[in-house]
C-alpha positions as CSV (number, residue, x, y, z in Angstrom):
1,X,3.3,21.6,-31.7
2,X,0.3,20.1,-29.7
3,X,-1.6,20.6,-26.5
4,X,-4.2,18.5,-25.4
5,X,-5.1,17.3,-29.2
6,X,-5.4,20.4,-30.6
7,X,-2.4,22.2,-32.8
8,X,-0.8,25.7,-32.5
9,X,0.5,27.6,-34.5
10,X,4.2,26.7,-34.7
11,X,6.6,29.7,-34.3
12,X,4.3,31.7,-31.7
13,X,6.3,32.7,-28.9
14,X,5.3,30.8,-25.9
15,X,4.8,33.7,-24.1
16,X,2.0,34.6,-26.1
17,X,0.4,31.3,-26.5
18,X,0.6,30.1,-22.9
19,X,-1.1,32.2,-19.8
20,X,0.9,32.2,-17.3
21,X,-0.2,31.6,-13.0
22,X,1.2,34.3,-11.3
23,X,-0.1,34.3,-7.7
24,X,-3.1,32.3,-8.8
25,X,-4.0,34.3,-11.9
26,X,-3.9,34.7,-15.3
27,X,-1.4,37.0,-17.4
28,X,-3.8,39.8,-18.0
29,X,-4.8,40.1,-22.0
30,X,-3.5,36.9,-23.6
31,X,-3.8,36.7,-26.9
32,X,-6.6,34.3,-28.4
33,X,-5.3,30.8,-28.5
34,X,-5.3,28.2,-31.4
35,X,-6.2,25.5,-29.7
36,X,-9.1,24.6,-27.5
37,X,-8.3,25.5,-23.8
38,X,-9.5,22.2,-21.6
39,X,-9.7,22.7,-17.9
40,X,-7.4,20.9,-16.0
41,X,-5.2,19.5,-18.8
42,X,-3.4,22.8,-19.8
43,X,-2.7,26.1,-19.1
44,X,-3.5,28.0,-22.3
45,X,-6.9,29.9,-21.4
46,X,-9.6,31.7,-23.9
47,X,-9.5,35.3,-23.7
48,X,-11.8,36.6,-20.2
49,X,-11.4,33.3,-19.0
50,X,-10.9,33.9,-15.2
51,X,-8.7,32.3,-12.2
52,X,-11.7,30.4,-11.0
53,X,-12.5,28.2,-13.8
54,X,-9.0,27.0,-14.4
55,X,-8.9,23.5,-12.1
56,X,-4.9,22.2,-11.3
57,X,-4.8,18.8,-12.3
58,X,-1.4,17.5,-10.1
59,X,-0.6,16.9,-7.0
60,X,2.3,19.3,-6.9
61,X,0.4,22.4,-8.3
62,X,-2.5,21.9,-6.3
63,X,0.0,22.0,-3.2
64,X,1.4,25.0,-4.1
65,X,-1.6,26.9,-4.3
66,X,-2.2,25.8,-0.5
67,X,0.9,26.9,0.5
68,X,-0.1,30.5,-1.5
69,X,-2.9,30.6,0.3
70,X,-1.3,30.1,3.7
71,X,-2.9,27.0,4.1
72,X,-0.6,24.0,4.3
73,X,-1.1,20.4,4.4
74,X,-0.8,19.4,8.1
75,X,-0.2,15.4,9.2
76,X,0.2,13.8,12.4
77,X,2.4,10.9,12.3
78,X,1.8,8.2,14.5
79,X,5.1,5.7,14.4
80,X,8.6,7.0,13.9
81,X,9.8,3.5,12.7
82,X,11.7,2.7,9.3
83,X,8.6,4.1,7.0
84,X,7.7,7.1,9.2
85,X,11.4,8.3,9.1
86,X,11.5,7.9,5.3
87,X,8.7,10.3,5.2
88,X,9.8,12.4,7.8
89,X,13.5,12.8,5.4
90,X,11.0,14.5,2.3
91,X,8.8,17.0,4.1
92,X,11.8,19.2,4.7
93,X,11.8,19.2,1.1
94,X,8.2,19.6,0.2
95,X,6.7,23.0,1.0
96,X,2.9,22.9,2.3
97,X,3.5,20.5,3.6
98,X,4.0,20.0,7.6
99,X,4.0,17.5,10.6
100,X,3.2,19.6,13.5
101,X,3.1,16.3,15.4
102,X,4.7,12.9,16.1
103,X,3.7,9.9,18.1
104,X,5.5,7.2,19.3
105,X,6.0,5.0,22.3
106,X,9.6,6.2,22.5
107,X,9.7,10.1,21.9
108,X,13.0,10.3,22.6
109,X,13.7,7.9,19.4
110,X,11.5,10.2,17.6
111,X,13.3,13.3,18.0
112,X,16.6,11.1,17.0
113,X,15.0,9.9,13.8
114,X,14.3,13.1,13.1
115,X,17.8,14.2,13.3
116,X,18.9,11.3,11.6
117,X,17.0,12.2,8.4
118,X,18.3,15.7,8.3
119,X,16.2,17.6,10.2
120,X,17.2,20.8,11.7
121,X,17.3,21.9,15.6
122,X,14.4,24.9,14.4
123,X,12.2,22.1,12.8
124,X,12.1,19.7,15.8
125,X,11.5,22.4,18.0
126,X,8.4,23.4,16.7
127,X,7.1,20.0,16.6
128,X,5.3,18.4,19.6
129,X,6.1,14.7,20.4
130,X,4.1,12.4,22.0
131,X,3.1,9.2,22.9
132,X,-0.8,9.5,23.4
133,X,-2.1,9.4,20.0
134,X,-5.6,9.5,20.8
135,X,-5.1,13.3,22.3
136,X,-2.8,14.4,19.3
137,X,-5.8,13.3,16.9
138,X,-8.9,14.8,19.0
139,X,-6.6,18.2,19.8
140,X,-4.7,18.3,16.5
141,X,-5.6,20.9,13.6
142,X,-4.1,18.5,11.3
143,X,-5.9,17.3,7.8
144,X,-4.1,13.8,6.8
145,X,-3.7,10.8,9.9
146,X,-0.6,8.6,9.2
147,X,-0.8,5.3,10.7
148,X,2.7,4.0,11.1
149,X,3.1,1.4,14.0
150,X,2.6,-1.8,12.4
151,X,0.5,-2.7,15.7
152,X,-3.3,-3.6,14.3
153,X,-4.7,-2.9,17.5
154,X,-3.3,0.4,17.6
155,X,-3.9,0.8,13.8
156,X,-7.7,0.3,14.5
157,X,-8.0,2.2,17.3
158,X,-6.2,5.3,15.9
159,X,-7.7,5.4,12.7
160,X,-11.3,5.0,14.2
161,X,-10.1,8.1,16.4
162,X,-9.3,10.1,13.0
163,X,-12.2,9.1,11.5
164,X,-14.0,10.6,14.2
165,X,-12.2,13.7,14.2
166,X,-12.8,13.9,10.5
167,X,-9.5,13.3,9.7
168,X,-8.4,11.4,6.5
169,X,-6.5,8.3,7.4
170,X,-3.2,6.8,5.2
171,X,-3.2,3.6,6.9
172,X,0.6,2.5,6.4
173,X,-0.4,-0.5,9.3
174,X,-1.1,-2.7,6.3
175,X,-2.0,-5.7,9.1
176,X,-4.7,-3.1,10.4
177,X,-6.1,-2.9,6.9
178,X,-6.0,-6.6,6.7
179,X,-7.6,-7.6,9.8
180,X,-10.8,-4.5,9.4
181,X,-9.4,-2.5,6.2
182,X,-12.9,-3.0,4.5
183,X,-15.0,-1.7,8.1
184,X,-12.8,0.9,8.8
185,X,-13.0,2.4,4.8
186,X,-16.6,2.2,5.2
187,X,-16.7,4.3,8.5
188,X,-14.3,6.5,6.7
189,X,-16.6,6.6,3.7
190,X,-19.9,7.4,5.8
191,X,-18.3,10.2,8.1
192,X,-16.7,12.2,4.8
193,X,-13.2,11.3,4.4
194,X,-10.9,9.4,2.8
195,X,-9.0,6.0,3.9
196,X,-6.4,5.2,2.2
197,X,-3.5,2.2,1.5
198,X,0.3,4.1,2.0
199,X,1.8,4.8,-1.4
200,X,4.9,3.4,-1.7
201,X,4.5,0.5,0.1
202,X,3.6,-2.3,-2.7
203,X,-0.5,-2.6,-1.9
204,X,-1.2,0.8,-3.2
205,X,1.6,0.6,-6.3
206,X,-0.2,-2.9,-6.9
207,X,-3.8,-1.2,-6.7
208,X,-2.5,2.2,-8.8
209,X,-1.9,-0.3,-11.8
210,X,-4.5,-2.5,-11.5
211,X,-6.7,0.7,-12.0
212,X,-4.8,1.8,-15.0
213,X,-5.1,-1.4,-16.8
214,X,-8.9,-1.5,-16.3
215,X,-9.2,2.3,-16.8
216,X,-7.5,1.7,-20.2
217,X,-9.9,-1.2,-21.0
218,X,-7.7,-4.1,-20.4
219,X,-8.7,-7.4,-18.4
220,X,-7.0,-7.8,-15.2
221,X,-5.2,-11.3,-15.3
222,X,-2.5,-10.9,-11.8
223,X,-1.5,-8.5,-9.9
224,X,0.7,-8.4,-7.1
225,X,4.7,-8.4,-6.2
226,X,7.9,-9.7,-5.9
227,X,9.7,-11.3,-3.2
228,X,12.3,-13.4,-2.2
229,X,10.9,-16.7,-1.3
230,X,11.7,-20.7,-0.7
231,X,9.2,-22.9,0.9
232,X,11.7,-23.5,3.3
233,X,11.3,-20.2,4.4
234,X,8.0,-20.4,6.0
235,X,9.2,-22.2,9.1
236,X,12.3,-19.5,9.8
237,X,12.2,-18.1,13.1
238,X,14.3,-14.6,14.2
239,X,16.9,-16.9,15.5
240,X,17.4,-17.5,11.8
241,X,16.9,-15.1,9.5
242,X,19.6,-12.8,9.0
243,X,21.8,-15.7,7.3
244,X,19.2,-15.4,4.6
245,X,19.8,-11.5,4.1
246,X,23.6,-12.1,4.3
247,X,24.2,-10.6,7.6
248,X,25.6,-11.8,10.8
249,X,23.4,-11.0,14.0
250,X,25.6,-8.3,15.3
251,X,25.7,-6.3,12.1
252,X,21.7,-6.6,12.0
253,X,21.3,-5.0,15.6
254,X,23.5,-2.4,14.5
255,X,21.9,-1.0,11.9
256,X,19.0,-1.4,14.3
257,X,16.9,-4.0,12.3
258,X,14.5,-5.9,14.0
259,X,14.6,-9.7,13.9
260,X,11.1,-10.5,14.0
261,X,10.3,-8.0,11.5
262,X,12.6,-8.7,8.7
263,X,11.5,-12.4,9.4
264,X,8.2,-11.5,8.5
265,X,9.3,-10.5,5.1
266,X,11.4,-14.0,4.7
267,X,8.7,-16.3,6.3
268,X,5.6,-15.3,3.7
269,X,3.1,-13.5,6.2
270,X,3.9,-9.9,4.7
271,X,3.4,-11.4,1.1
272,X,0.2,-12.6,2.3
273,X,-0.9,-9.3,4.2
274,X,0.1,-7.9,1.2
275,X,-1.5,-9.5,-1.1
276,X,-4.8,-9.6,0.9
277,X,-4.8,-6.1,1.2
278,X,-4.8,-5.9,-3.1
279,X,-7.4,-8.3,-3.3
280,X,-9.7,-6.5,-0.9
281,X,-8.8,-3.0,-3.0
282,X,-8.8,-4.2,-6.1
283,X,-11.9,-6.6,-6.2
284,X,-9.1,-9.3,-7.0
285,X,-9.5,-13.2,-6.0
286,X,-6.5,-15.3,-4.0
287,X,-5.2,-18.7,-4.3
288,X,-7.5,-21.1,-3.7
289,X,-5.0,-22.9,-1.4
290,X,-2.7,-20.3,-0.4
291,X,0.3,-17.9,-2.8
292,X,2.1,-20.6,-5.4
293,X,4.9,-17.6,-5.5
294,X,6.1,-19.2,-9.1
295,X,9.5,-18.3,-9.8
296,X,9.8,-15.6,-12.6
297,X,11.4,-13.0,-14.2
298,X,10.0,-9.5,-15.7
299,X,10.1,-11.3,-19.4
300,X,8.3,-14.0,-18.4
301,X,5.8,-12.3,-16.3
302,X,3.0,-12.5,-19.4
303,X,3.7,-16.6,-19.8
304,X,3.2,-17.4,-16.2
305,X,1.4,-15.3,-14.6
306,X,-2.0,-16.5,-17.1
307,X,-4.7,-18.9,-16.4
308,X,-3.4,-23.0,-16.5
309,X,-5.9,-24.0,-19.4
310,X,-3.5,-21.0,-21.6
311,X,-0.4,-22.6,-20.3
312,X,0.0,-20.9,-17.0
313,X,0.6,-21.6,-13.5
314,X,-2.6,-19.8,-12.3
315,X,-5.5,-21.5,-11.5
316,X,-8.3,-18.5,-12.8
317,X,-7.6,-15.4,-14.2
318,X,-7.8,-12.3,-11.8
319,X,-5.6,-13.4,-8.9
320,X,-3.5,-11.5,-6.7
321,X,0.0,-13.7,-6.5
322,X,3.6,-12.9,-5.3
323,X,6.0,-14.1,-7.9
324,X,9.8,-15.4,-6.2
325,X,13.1,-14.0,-7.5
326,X,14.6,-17.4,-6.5
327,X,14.4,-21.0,-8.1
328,X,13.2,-23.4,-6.2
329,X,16.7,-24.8,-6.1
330,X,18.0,-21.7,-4.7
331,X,19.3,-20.5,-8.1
332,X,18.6,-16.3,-8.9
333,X,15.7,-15.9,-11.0
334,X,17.1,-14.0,-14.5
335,X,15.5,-10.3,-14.2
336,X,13.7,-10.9,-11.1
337,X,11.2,-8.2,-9.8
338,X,12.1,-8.6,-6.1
339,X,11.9,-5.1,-5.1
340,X,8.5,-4.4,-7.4
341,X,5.3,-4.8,-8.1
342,X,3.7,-5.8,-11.8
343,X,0.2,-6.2,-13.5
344,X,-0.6,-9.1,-16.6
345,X,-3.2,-7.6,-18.5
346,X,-5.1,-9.3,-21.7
347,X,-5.7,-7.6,-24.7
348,X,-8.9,-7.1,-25.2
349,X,-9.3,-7.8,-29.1
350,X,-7.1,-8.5,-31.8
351,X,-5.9,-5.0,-32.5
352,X,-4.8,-4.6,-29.1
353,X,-2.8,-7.5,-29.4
354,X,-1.2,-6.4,-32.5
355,X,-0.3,-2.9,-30.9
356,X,1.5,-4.9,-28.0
357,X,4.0,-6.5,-30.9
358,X,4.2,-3.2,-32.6
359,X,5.2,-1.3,-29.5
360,X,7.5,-3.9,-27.9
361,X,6.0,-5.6,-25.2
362,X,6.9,-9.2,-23.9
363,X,3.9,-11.3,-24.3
364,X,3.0,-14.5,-24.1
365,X,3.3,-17.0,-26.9
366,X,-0.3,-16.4,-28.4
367,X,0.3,-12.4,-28.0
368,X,-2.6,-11.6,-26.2
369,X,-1.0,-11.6,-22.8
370,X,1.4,-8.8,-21.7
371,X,2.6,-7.2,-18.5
372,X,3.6,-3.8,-17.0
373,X,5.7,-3.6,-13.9
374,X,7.4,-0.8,-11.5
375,X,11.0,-2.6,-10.4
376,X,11.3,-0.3,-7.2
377,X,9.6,0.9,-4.6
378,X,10.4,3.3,-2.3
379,X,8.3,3.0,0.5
380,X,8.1,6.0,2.6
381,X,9.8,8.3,0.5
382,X,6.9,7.9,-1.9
383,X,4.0,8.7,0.8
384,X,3.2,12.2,0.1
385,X,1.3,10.6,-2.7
386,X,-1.2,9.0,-0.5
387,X,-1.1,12.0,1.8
388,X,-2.0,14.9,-0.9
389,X,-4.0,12.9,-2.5
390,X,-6.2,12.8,0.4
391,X,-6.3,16.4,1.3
392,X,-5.9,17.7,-1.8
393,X,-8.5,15.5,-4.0
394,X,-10.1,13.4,-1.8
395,X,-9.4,10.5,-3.1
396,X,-7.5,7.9,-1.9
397,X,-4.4,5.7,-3.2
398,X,-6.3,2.3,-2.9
399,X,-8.8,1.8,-0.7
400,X,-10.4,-1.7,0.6
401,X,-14.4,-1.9,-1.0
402,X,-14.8,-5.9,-0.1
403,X,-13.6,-8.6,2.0
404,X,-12.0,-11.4,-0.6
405,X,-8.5,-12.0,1.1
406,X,-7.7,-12.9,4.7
407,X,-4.3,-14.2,6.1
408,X,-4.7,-17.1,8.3
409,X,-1.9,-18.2,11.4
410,X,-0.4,-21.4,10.7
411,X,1.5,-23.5,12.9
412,X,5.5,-23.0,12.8
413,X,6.1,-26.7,14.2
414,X,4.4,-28.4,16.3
415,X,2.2,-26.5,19.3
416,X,1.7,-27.3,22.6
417,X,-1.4,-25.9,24.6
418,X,-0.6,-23.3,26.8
419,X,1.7,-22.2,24.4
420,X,1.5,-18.2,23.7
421,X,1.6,-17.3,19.9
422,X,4.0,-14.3,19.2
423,X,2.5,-13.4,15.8
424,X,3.9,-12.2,12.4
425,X,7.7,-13.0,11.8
426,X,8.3,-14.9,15.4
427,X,8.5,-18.7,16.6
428,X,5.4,-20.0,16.6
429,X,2.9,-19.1,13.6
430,X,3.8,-17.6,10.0
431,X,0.6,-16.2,7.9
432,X,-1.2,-17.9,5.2
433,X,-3.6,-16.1,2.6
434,X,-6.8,-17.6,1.8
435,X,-10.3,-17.2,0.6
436,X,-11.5,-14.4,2.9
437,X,-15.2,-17.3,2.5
438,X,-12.6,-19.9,3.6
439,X,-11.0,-18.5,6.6
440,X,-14.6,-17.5,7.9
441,X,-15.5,-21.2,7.0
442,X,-13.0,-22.8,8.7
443,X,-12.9,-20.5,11.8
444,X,-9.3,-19.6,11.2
445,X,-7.8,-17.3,13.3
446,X,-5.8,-13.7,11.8
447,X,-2.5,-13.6,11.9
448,X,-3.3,-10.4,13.5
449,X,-4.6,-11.8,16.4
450,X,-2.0,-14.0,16.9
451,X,-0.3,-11.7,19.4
452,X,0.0,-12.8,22.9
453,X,-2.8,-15.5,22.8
454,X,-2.4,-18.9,24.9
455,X,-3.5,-22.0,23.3
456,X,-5.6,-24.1,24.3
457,X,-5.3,-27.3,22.2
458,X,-2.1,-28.8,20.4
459,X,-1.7,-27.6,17.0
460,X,0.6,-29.5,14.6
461,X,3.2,-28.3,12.4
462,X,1.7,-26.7,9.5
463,X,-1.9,-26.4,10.6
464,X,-4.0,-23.3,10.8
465,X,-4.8,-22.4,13.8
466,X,-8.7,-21.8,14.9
467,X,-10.5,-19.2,16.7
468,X,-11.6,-22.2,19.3
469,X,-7.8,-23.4,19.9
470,X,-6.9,-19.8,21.6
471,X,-7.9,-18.5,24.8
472,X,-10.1,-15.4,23.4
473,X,-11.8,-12.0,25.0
474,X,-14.6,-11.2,23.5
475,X,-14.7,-7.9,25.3
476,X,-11.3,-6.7,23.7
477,X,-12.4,-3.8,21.3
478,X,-9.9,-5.4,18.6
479,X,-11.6,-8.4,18.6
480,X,-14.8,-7.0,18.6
481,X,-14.1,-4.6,15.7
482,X,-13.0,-7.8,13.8
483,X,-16.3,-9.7,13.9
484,X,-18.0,-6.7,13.0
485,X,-16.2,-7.0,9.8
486,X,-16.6,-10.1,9.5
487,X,-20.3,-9.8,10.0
488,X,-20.6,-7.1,7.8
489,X,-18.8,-8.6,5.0
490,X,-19.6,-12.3,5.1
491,X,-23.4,-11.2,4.9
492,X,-22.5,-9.5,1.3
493,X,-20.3,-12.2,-0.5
């Protein structure tokens, strides 16, 4: 058999040619090895080789010598919504890891969604609830920040609080990250810890394979997600929506799904957010003019997803773009990747390219073009990822390094002034991804400042809408935080 490369002797009993971790050490005496022993990759060990030198490599094992130690990995979680009660369901299930304390407007909702996701009357009882999140980060012995609210005001201002602290920060709130993802990762970088996208949510799946393809020494062609789209979709208001998700309006409010935020899904602004928020990670462009979301399947993914002069839809190679599970006639796309994420890679010489037919990948017609894709994600049952990664390695599970993608508000219909915008998902604006050198150009205004804002010039149907046709406080420390960004970025590019 092998172990990192290198044979043993077949017939050995295991016992013998493994060490084993008993409380953090090594079996005493094991017999020499017949392989080299590599730190971190296995657990066979040279003979005098001592605890200290042998380096866990997963996440899992590295966890379980915290909770050996006594030492467990503590979170506060800020927003007991959808994603933070899908996380709250594993932690019962994952030892060393705790969440001493949760935040959210409602606390009372909190303890329920605890209960809901099987936790027991001992567990809630030793954890504090709250709705002042400031005070439960500056007072908190905790290691790991979850931001959870979807708010980007109170996205910015709690994970500027945890940075502060010297807290690491999963920043779930991908509208946060969009609207000052790339300041806030460089605050995070300059005080010592780590900010990171939420894995499981599609950003940080996208930005986990775009850094295997390059890590493996393939070119990045697209990257990005599936969705289910129509162009029709973009001017869908809450009144709307839940026809498209087969569901009558009483059996939505039942299961306790909000209107506006499913409708954000349907109308394009989370594809957008989305796929701003892989572009700034990933060092990815966007559509020049906005996401084309081409209909395609997970066998097609290598013939479309390439540049237009090689017979794709794309205008350049090294785009992040959203690909539709529907025909633009409304028919189901054949093996459509709704509910995942994908990368195209090229091969990066001719032997590469032979390898893809040998091992079975769908490529393109010329070979050189193949793709990898997850089908599922499973949002915040996945986010102990991010969160051990952070306190465990330091490291985070995509992180924003530029400002390349911005989402823009555009007009639903037509706009009156005096009008207030309701942002993401509601009546009056849906978001548009573009160039983040465009949007600054242009003056465009973030879809994440498109909350409670009057206007104060028309706007017609399909426009963007501008910094200078909103009524705008340059005092308000969200506002201010964004043309820091914006200032600090635009100066780079």
């Amino acid at each position: 058999m092998r172990c990192c490369g290198w044979r043993v002797r077949i017939g050995k009993p295991r016992n013998k040619v493994l060490s084993s971790f008993r409380g953090g050490a090594i079996a005493s005496n094991p017999e020499p090895p017949f392989h080299l022993w590599i730190p971190g990759l296995c657990q066979v060990a040279h003979p005098g080789m001592t605890a200290d030198r042998i380096t866990p490599m997963n996440l899992h094992r590295l966890l379980n010598a915290r909770l050996a130690a006594g030492k467990p990995v503590r979170v506060a979680l800020i927003g007991a919504g959808k994603f933070g009660s899908m996380f709250l369901s594993q932690v019962p299930h994952t030892p060393g890891l705790e969440v001493p304390v949760i935040v959210d407007i409602d606390r009372d909702r909190a303890r329920e969604a605890c209960r809901t996701v099987g936790w027991d009357a001992e567990r809630i009882a030793r954890t504090a609830f709250t709705d002042d999140g400031a005070r439960a980060i500056a007072g908190g012995a905790m290691d790991v920040v979850v931001e959870a609210t979807g708010n980007p005001a109170a996205g910015i201002r709690h994970a500027r609080a945890a940075i502060a602290a010297g807290k690491h920060v999963v920043m779930v709130n991908v509208e946060a990250d969009v609207l000052a993802g790339p300041l806030l990762a460089e605050e995070a970088r300059k005080a010592g810890v780590v900010y990171s996208l939420a894995y499981g949510d599609q950003p940080a799946l996208t930005a986990e394979m775009v850094d295997w393809a390059r890590a493996t020494g393939f070119r990045v062609v697209a990257a990005g997600k599936g969705t289910k789209y129509l162009p029709a979709y973009h001017d869908v208001t809450p009144d709307g929506v839940w026809s498209h998700y087969g569901l009558t309006a009483g059996e939505a409010q039942s299961a306790g799904m909000n209107p506006q935020m499913f409708n954000s899904f349907l109308d394009g602004t989370k594809s957008a957010i989305e796929m701003a928020a892989i572009a700034n990670a990933c060092g990815l462009d966007v559509p020049s003019d906005g996401l084309l979301f081409p209909p395609c399947g997970v066998d097609d993914l290598p013939h479309v997803m390439r540049p237009r002069d090689k017979g794709g839809v794309l205008e350049k190679a090294g785009l992040a773009e959203v690909v539709s599970s529907l025909e633009r006639d409304g028919r189901p796309v054949f093996r459509d990747l709704r509910w995942g994420v994908y990368v195209v890679l090229e091969a990066p010489n001719d032997y590469a390219a032979d390898c893809f037919k040998q091992y079975g990948l769908k490529t393109d017609a010329s070979g050189r073009y193949a793709a990898m894709y997850k089908p599922y994600h499973l949002i915040g049952l996945e986010l102990n990822i991010s969160i051990l990664s952070a306190a465990l390695r330091n490291e985070p599970t995509g992180q924003p390094h530029d400002f390349r993608g911005d989402v823009a508000a555009v007009a639903k219909r037509n706009l009156r002034a005096a009008e207030m915008l309701d942002g993401e998902g509601g009546y009056t604006v849906w978001g548009k991804l573009m160039p983040a050198s465009k949007s600054l150009s242009a003056g465009a205004l973030p879809i994440g400042l498109a909350h409670h804002v009057k206007l104060k010039n028309d706007v017609a149907h399909g426009a963007v809408v501008r910094w200078s046709d909103v009524e705008v406080d340059e005092n308000n420390e969200t506002i201010r935080t964004r043309r820091a960004m914006e200032a600090a970025f635009a100066a780079r590019r």
